[in-house]
DOZA-230138 format. One record per residue (C-alpha): residue in three letters; chain; y, z, x. Coordinates in Angstrom, 1 decimal, padded with zeros to 4 digits. Last residue first. Layout:
REM DOZA-230138
REC     r   c    north       up     east
REC   ALA   A        Y        Z        X
...
END
This chain:
REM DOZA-230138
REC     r   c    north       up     east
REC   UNK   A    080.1    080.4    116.0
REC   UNK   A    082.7    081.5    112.8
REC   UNK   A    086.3    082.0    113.3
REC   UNK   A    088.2    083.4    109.8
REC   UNK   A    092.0    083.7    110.3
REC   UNK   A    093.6    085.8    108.2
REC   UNK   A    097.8    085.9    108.1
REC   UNK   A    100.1    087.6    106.6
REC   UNK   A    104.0    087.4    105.8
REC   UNK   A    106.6    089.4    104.4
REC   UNK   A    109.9    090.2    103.3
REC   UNK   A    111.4    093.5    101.2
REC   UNK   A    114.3    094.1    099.5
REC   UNK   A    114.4    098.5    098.2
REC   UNK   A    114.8    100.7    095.3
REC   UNK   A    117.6    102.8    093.5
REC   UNK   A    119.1    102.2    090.0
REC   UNK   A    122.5    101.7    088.1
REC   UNK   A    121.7    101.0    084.6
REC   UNK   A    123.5    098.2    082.5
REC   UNK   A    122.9    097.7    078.9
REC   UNK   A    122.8    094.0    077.8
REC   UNK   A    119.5    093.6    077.2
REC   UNK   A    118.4    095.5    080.2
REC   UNK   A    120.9    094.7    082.9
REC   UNK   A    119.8    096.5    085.7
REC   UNK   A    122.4    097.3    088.5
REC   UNK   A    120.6    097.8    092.4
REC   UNK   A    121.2    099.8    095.6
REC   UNK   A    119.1    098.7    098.1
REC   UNK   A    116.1    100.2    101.1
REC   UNK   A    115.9    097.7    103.6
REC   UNK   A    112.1    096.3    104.5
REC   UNK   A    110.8    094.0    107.2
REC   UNK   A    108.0    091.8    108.1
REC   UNK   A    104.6    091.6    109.8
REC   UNK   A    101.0    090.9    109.5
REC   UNK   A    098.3    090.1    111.2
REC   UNK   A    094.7    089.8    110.4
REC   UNK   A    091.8    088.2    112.5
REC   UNK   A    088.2    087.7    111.2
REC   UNK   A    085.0    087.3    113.4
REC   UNK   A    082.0    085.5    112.4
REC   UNK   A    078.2    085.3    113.6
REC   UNK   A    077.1    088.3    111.4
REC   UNK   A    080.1    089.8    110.5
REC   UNK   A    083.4    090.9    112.9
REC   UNK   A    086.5    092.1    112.3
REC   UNK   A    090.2    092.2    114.2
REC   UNK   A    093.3    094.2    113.7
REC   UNK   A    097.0    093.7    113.5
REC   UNK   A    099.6    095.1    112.0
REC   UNK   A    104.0    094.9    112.3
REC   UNK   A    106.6    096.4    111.0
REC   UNK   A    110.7    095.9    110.5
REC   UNK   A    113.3    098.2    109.0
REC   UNK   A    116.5    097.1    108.3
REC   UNK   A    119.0    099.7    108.3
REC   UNK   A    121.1    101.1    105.4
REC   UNK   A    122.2    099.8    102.4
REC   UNK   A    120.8    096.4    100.5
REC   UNK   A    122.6    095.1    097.3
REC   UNK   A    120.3    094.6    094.5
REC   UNK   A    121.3    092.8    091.4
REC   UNK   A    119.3    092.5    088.1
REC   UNK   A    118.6    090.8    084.7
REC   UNK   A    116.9    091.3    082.0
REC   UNK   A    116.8    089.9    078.2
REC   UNK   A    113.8    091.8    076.3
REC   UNK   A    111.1    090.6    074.1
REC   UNK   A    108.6    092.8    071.9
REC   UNK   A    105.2    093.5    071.6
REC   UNK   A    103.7    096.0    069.8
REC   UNK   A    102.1    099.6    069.6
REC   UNK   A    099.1    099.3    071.8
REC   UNK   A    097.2    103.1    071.9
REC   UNK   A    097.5    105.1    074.8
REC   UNK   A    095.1    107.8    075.7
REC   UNK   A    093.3    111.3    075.1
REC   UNK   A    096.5    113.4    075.7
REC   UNK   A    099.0    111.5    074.0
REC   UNK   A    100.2    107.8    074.2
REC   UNK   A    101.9    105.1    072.6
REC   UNK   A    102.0    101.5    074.6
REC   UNK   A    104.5    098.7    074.4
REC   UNK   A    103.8    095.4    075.5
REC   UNK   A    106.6    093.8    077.0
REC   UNK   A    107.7    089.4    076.8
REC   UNK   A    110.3    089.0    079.7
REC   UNK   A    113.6    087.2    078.8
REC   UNK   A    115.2    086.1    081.8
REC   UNK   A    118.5    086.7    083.1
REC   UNK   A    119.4    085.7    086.9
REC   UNK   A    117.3    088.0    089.4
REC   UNK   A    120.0    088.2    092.6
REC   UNK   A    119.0    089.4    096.1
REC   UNK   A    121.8    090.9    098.7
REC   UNK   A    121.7    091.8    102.3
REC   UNK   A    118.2    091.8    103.3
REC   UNK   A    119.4    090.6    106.8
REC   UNK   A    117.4    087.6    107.2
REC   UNK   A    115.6    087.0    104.0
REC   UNK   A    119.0    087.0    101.8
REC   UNK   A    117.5    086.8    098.1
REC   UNK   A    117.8    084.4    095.2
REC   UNK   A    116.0    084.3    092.2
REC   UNK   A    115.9    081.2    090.1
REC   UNK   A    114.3    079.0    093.3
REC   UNK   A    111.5    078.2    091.3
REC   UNK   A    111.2    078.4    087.9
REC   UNK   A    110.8    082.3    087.0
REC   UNK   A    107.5    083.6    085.3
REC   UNK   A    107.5    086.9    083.2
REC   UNK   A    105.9    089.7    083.6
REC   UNK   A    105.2    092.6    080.9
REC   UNK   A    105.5    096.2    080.4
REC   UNK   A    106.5    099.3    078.5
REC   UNK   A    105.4    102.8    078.4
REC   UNK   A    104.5    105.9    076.2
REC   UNK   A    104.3    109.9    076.5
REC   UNK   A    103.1    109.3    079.5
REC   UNK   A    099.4    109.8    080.3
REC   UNK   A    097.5    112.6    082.6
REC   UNK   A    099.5    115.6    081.4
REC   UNK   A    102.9    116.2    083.4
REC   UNK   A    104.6    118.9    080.8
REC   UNK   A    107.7    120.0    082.1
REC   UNK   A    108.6    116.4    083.5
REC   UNK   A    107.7    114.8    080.0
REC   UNK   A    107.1    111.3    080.7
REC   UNK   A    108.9    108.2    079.1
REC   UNK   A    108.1    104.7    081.1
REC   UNK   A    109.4    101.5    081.2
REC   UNK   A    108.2    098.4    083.5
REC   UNK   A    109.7    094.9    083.9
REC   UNK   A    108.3    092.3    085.5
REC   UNK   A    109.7    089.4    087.3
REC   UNK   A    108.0    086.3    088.5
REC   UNK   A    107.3    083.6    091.7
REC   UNK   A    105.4    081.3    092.9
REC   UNK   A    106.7    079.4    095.9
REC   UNK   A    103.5    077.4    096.5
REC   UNK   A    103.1    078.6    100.1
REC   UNK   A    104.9    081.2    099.3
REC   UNK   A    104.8    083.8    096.9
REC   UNK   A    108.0    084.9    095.6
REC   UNK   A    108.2    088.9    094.1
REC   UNK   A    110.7    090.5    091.4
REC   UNK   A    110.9    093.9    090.4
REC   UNK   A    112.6    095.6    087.5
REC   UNK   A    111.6    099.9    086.8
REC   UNK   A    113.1    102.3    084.4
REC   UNK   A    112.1    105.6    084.0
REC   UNK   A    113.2    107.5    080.9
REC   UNK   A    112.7    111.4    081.4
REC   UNK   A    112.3    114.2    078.3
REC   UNK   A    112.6    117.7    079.7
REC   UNK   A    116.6    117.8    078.7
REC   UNK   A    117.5    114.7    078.4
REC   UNK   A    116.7    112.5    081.9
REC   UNK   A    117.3    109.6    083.3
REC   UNK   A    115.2    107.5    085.9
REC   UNK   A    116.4    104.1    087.2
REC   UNK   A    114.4    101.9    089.4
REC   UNK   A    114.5    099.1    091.7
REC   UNK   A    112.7    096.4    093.3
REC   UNK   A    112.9    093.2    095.5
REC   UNK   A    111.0    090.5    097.2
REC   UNK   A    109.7    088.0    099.6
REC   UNK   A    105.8    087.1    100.0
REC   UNK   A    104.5    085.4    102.6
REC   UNK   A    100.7    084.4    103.0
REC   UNK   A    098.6    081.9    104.6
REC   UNK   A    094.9    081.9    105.0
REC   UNK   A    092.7    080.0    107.6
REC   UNK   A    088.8    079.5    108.0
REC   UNK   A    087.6    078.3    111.2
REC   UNK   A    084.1    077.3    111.8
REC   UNK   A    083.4    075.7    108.9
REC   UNK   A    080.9    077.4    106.6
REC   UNK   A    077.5    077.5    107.3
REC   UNK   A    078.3    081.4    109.1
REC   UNK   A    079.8    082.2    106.5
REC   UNK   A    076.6    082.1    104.3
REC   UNK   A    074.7    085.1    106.4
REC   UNK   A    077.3    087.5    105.1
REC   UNK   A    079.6    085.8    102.3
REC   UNK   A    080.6    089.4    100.8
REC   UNK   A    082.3    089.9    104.0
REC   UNK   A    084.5    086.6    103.6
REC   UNK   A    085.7    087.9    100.2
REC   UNK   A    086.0    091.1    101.5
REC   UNK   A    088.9    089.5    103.8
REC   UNK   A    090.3    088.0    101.2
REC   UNK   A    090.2    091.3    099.2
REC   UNK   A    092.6    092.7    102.2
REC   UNK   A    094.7    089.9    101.8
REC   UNK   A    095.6    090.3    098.4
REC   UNK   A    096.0    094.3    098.7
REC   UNK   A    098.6    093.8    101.6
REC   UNK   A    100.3    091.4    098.4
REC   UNK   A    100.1    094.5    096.5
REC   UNK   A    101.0    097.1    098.9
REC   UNK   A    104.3    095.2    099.2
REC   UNK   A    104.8    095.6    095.5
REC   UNK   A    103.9    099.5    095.7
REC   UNK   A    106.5    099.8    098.6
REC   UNK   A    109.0    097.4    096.3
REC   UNK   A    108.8    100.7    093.6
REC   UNK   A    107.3    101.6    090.7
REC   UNK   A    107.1    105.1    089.3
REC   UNK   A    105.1    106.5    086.3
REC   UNK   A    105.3    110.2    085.9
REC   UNK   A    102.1    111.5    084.4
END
């Protein structure tokens, strides 16, 4: 199974976030309605992701670094995801993989929100768990820490989109909206030292759920 990560997955996560709000307030049924009559939540997310696949012969190395800020709070982290895949022989596992996240102090990664110009991930040692696998599985095989850092340079035009819809349970009604833009980027990983040039996309972001109960 070839294992690919891209910003479009990270933006489905934070779309994810919202959308188990909003089951959230389903699951409350009958109890919503003793809750106050507006409920609010607050989203925007800002981000950045790239990755770079080689190949010997059959045997491919993908390479994934992305990096997402949560706002209000300003949360943010990097994560960092390897995977080797046969492309003749696309079972259901890799052959093996790498991961882990790490979190960055805020303000340590740098993006142009605007235009989606340019982002910058300064270095930071992320902790990976590394996984063997064959055809029933994958099997832990360590932990180790790597040094990464990344640049991502936007190219081509800046897309924008925007969502709404509107729900209703027992006495309550919940609006969503949503909206932001995406550029697709060149980028340069830095994975302990070794740089690999890689494709992927900036992305920005905000949503919003309003919850009004009567």
């Amino acid at each position: 199974m070839r294992v690919h990560l891209s910003t479009p997955q990270v933006m489905g996560r934070a779309l994810s976030a919202i959308a188990a709000t909003a089951v959230a307030f389903a699951m409350l049924g009958s109890a919503a309605a003793a809750a106050p009559p507006v409920v609010r939540d607050h989203v925007a997310s800002t981000g950045a992701g790239a990755t770079n696949t080689v190949c010997e012969g059959t045997i491919c190395t993908s390479t994934s670094v992305f990096v997402t800020v949560n706002n209000p709070d300003g949360a943010s982290q990097a994560c960092l995801y390897t995977s080797r895949y046969d492309k003749a022989d696309m079972g259901p596992f890799p052959l093996g993989y790498e991961e882990g996240c790490a979190t960055l102090a805020n303000d340590a990664f740098s993006i142009d929100t605007k235009s989606l110009a340019s982002a910058t991930l300064p270095r930071v040692n992320i902790t990976v768990n590394a996984f063997t696998c064959d055809d029933t599985g994958c099997q832990p095989a360590g932990t180790k820490t790597v040094a990464v850092r990344a640049t991502y340079t936007g190219v081509g035009d800046l897309m924008t989109f925007r969502s709404n819809s509107k729900s209703t349970f027992g006495g309550c009604s919940m609006y969503f909206v949503g909206k932001g833009s995406q550029r697709e980027a060149t980028a340069t990983l830095t994975i302990d030292g070794r740089s690999l040039d890689a494709l992927g996309s900036l992305f920005t972001s905000t949503q919003k759920v309003k919850v009004l109960c009567r």
